[in-house]
N, C-alpha and C positions, 0 to 999 in steps of 0.2 A: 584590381580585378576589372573585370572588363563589362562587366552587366550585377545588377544585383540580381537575386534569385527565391522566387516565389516557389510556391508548391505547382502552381499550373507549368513554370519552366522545368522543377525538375521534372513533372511525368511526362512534359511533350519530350525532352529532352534524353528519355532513357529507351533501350528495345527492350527492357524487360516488360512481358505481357503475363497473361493469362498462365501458360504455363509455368513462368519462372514463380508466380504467388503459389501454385501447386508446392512446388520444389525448395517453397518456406525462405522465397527472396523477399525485400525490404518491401517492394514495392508492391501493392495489392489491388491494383487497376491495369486492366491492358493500357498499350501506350501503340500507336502508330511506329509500323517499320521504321525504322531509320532512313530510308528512299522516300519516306513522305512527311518528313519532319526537316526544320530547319537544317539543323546542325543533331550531333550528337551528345551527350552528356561528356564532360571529360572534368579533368579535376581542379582545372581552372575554376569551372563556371560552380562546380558543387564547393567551393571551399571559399567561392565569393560572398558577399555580404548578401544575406537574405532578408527581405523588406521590412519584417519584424524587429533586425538587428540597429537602423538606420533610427538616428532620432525625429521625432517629428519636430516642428516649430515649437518654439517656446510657448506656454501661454503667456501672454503680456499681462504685466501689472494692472491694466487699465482693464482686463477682466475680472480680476482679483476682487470681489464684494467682501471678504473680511480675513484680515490678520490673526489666526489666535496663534500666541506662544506657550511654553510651557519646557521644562529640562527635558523632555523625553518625548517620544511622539512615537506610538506604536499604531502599525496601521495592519490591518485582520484581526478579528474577534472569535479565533477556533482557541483551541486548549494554547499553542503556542503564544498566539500572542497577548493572551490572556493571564496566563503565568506570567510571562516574561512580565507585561503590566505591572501587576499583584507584586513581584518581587522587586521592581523597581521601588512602589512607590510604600514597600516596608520597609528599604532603607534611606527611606527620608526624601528621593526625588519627586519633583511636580511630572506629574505622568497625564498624558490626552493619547486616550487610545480610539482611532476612527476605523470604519469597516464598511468595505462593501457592501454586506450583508445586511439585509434588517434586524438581525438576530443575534444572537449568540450559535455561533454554528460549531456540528460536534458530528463523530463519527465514529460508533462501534462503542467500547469502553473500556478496553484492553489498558492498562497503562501501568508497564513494566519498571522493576526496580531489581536489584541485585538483595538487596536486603527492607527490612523495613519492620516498624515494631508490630505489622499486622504478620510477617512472617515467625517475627519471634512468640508472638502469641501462639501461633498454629507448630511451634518449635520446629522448622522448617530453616535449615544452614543459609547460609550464603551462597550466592551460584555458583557451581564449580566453576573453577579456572579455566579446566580444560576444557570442556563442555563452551562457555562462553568461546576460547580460542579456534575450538573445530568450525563455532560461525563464522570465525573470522575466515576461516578455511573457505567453507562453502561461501564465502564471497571474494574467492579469489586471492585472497592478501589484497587483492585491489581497492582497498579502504584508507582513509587518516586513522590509522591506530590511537593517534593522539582521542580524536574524537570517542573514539570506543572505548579506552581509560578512561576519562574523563567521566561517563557512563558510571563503567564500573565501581569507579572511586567516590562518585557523588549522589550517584540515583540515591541509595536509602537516606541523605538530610532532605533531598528535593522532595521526596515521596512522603516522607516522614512529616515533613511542612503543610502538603496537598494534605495526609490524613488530618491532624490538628483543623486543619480550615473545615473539613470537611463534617470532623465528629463534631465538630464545637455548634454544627448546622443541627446537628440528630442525625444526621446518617451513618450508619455504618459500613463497614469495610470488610471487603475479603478478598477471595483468591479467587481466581478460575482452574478448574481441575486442567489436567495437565493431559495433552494427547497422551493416545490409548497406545504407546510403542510399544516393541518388547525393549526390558531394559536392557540388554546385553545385544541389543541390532542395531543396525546403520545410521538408523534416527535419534535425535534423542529431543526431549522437550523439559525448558527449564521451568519451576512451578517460582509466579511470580508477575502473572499477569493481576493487578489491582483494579478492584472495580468498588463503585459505590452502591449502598442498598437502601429502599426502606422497608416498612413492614408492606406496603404495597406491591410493592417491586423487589424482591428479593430475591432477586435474580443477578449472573454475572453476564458479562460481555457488550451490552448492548445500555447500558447507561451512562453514557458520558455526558448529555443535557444536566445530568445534573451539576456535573463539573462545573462545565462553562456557566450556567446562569445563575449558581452563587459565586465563581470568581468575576462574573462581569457584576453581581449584587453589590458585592465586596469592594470594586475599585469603586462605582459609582460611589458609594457611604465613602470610601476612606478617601476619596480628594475633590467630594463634593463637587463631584461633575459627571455630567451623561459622558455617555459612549455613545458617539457621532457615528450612529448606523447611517445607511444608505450615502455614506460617504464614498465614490469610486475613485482610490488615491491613479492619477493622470499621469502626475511627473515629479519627478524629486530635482529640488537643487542643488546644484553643489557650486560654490564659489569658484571666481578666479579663473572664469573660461573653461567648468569642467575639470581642473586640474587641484581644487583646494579641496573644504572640505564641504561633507553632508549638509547644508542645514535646513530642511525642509521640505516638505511633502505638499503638492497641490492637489485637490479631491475635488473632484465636480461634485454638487452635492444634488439630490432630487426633482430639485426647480432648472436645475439647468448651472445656476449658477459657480463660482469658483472661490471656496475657501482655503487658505494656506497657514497650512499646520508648522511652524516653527518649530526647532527640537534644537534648544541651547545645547545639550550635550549629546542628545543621538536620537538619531530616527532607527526603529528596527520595523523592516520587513514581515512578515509572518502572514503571507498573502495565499499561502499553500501553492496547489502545482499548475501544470500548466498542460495536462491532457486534455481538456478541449481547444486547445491550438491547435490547428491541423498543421504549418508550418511548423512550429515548435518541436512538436512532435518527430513530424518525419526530418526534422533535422539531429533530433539529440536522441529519437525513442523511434527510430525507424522498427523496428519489427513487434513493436508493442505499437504502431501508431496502427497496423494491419486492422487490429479487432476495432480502434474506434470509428462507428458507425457515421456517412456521412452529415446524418441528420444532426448527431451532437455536433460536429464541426462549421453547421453553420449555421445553426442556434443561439442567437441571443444568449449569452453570458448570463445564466443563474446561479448569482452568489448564493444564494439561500439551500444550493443543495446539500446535502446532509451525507446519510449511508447510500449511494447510491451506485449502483454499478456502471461503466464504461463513459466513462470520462466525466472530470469534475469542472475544473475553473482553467480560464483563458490565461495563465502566468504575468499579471500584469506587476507584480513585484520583479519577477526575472528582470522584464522586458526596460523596466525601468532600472534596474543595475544597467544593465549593458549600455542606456543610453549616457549612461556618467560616469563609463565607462570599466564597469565590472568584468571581471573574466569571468565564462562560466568554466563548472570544474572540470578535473581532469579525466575521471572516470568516461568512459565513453560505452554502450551509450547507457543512459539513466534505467536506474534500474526499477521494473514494474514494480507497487502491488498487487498481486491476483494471480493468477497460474491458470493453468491448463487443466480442468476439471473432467475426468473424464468418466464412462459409465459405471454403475454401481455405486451400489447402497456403502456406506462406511460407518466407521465407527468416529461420532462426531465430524464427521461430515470430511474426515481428513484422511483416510485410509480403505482402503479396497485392498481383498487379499483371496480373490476367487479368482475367475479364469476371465483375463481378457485378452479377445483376437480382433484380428481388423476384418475388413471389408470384405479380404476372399476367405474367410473362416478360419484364418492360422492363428497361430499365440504367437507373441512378440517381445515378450518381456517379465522378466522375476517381479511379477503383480504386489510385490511390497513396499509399493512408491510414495511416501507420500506425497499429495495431493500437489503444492507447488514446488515438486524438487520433480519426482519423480511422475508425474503430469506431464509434464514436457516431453518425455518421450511417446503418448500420444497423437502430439502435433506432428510427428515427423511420420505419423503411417497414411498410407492411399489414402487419398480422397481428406484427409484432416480427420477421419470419424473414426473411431472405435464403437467395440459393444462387450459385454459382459454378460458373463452366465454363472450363475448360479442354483442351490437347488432351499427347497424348504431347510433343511436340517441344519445349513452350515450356521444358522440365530443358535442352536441352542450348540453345537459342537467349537463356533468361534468362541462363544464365552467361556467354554469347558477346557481346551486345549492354549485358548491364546491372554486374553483381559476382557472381564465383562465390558457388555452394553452399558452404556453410563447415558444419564440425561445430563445434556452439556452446560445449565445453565443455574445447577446445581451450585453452590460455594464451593471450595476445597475444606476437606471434615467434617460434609455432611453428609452422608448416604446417599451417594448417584446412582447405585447399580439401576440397572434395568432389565425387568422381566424380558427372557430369549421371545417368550410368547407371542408377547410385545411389539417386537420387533420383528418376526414372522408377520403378526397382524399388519404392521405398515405396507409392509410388502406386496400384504394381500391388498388393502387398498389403494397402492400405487397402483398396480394391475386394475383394478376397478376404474381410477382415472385416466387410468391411457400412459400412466407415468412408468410402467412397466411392463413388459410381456409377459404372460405365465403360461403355461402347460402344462399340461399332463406326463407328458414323454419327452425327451431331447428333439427327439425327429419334429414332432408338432413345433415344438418351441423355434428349432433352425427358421422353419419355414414358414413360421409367422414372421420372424424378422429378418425375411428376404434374404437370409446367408447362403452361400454354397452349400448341398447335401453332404460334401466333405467336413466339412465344420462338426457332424457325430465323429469322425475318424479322432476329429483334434478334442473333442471331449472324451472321449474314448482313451486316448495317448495321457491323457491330464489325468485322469484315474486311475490308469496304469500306475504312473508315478507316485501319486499319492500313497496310493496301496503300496507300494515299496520304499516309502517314507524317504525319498531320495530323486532329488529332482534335476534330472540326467542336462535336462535341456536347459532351463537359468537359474539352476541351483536357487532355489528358493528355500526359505529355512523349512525343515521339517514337519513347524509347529503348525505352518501356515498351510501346507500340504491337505487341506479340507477338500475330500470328493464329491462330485456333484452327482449324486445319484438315489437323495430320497427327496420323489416329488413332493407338491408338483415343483417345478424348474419355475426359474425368473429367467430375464432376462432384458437386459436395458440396451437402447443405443445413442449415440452422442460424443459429443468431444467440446464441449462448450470452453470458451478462454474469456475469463474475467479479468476487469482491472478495476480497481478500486479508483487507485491516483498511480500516478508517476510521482518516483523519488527523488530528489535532485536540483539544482541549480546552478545558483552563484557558486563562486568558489569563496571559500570558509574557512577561515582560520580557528581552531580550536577554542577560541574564545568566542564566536563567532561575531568576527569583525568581517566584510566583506571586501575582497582583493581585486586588484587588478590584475594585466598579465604578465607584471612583474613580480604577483604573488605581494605585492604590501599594499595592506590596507588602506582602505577606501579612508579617508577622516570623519567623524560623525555617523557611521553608515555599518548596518547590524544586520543580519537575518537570522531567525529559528525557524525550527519546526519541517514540513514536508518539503522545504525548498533548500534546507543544509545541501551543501555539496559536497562529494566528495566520501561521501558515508555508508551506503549499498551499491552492491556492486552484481552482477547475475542474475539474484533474483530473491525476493522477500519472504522466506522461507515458513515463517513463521515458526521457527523453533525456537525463538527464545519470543511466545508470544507476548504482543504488546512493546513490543522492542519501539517502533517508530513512535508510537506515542510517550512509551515512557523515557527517552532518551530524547531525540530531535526536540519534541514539546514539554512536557516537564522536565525533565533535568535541564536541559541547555537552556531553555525558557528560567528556571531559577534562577542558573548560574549568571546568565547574561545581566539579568536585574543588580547581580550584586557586583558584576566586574564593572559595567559602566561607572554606577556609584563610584568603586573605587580608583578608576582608571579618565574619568571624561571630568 
């Protein structure tokens, strides 16, 4: 190729502007006419080697201030690599796990299994098959099926091992209640997301700290060695000019200086994603790269970030496959987590099933979307913004006609309902904060939130329908059919697109050994967790929630522990 290619060549390089980001193009910056630009983009120059891809100089030995070895060298200290650790060094390996981070880093608490003896307690089946296979759907078929069996057939020993460690600490275990779907409608949600509890914290979703810092408690006690935080792994070795195998990882460490982590039988990856790359990004995540905001892109690298929304870490494990020549995967491009959140209150924060119009006051859509499948169709109206209307009543007639209000952070088998009352009351104080419009009438309500006088017409039409339990215009089920006519009215606007992390990487063989781009394995050379390749495809549904942690990080994080053992 003729030039390598940065992010400043591709936007000088493209006529897509201003308008084409309207019209939901990759690119989300004006760019200069093509008359006042070097050259134009063509597919030479975009399919050339991007500066990211290119490897830097070696560091030299003579920067090298110390050697340590060990069979195994896991570098990221999140759930993945943390497991993967743990399970290495239960079947007997000498394990050294370093980390960017100063911490034990964690995110959310989700962490999915197909079976497991907390499910058989709550006497809760197996996932169904088919149910598992329609995700497979919603992700296109465009997935390693292997990888998703694998899942299937092993989440409940991997999950089942995480509990044992976990009750043996005092904590216990449960489920997260399952979205509020109808059972027999387009959606479905698998119940199987596992979290930890104390009597402090007795809550689901949101505790995964505790995970990571008894499994990082865990390695330190069982091989009598720290975990080498604020270690940033640089570059990996691979013998024999690039062409042999893995053996080692170099980490600048806090002083500046440069230690070199050996792995007699494998170095694994587990560095997570790579959405604060702005290059990265608009190369593999071009239209998920849109929402990340300048300022994350050229922010100093915060390992230590946690739950945090729109963009996480710089992908320095990617970046380091590719220089030792890693393929990345097939799938194109990477698939987000987060979706397109659009206005209205829901039920657990994942459904909206009132009236929403866009910009010039129309409806545009059978409003029973979940939040990132059927989100997306948001992003595609004028201007990016939606709004939503609703009335007082629909709190206590949604619980009545469709699934109560549940408090989301409830276990699975204990009493979530929630008072409709309740949930009116939020309402009323989102209105109090400015988080909501309310009114008295439709008409006040339009014209608070700057809609067209037409928009009573399209409330109007939407009542209509209701009231004839039959929804002429996008068939929407019957049940959801709630009319907005006992004040006073809400009314929300926005169209917000979150992203957790980007999914995706290296390419991944079902073992996860890491490939080249003849597809055979790297020698020495592993990845888990949110850098799996090859594994989401579309977009991270959250229907089988807890899926990326429980599969990419615990299951493949177990499994990998015990293949090396058996296989290096």
């Amino acid at each position: 190729m003729s030039k390598n290619i940065s992010r400043h060549d591709f936007l000088k390089g493209t006529a897509l502007g201003a308008a084409g980001v309207a019209a939901g193009a990759c690119v989300p910056m004006a760019a200069p006419a093509l008359a006042e630009t070097e050259s134009g983009m063509n597919a030479e120059k975009y399919l050339g080697k991007w500066d990211f891809e290119i490897p830097p100089a070696p560091i030299p030995d003579s920067d090298i201030a110390e050697t340590i070895e060990a069979e195994v060298i896991v570098v990221g200290a999140g759930t993945a690599g943390l497991v993967a650790a743990n399970s290495a060094m239960d079947e007997g390996l000498d394990v050294i796990l370093i980390s960017a981070s100063s911490m034990p880093i964690y995110r959310g608490g989700s962490n999915h299994a197909v079976m497991s003896k907390c499910k058989e307690r709550l006497g809760l089946p197996i996932d169904d098959e088919l149910l598992f296979q329609r995700e497979m759907l919603n992700n296109g078929m465009n997935i390693d099926e292997r990888k998703w069996y694998n899942f299937y057939n092993h989440s409940e020993e991997a999950m089942n091992w995480l509990i044992d460690i976990m009750e043996d600490k005092g904590y216990s275990v449960g489920l997260e209640q399952a979205n509020q779907f109808l059972d027999d409608g387009l959606y479905f949600s698998i119940p199987g997301a596992h979290g930890f509890m104390t009597e402090d914290r007795h809550s689901m979703g949101m505790n995964q700290d505790m995970v990571v810092n008894e499994l990082a408690a865990r390695l330190e006690e069982g091989t009598d060695k720290p975990v080498y935080y604020k270690n940033i792994a640089r570059q990996l070795v691979r013998e024999d000019n690039n062409t042999g195998r893995v053996t080692a990882v170099i980490a600048e460490r806090e002083d500046g200086s440069y230690a070199k982590y050996v792995g007699t039988k494998a170095i694994i990856l587990a560095t997570g994603d790579f959405s604060s790359n702005r290059d990265m990004m608009y190369k593999y995540a071009p239209y998920t790269a849109e929402i990340i905001s300048d300022a994350v892109f050229d922010a100093e690298p915060d390992y230590d970030k946690c739950f945090v929304y729109g963009g996480l870490y710089p992908g320095d494990g990617q970046r380091m496959g590719l220089w030792v020549g890693a393929a990345w995967q097939k799938v194109f491009p990477c698939c987000p987590m987060g979706g397109a959140v659009g206005a209205g209150p829901g039920n657990r924060s994942m459904l909206y099933t009132g009236l929403r119009i866009d910009r010039n006051g129309e409806r545009f859509m059978n409003e029973y979307g979940f939040r990132d499948m059927g989100g997306y169709v948001n992003r595609l109206q004028p201007g990016g913004v939606v709004y939503a209307i609703w009335d007082a009543g629909h709190a206590a007639k949604y619980a009545e006609r469709v699934v109560p209000w549940i408090n989301t952070g409830v276990p699975l088998g204990e009493d979530c309902t929630r008072d409709p009352e309740l949930v009116l009351q939020d309402w009323m104080n989102g209105a109090e904060s400015g988080t909501y419009f309310k009114a008295d009438t439709i008409e006040e309500l339009v014209e608070k939130m700057g809609l067209p006088a037409s928009t009573v017409d399209t409330v109007a039409r939407y009542n209509e329908l209701c009231h004839k339990g039959v929804d002429e215009d996008f068939h929407k089920d019957p049940r959801l059919l709630i009319p907005i006519e006992d004040g006073p009215f809400f009314g929300q606007m926005g169209n917000r697109t979150v992203i957790l992390c980007v999914l995706g990487g290296l390419r991944t063989t079902p073992n996860m050994q890491v490939c080249d781009e003849n597809d055979d394995p790297i020698p020495g050379l592993y990845n888990v967790g949110t850098m799996v390749g090859d594994m989401f495809n579309v977009n991270y549904t959250f229907e089988i929630p807890g899926f990326n942690l429980g599969a990419t990080c615990v299951t493949f994080g177990y499994m990998v522990g015990k293949y090396i053992a058996a296989n290096e």
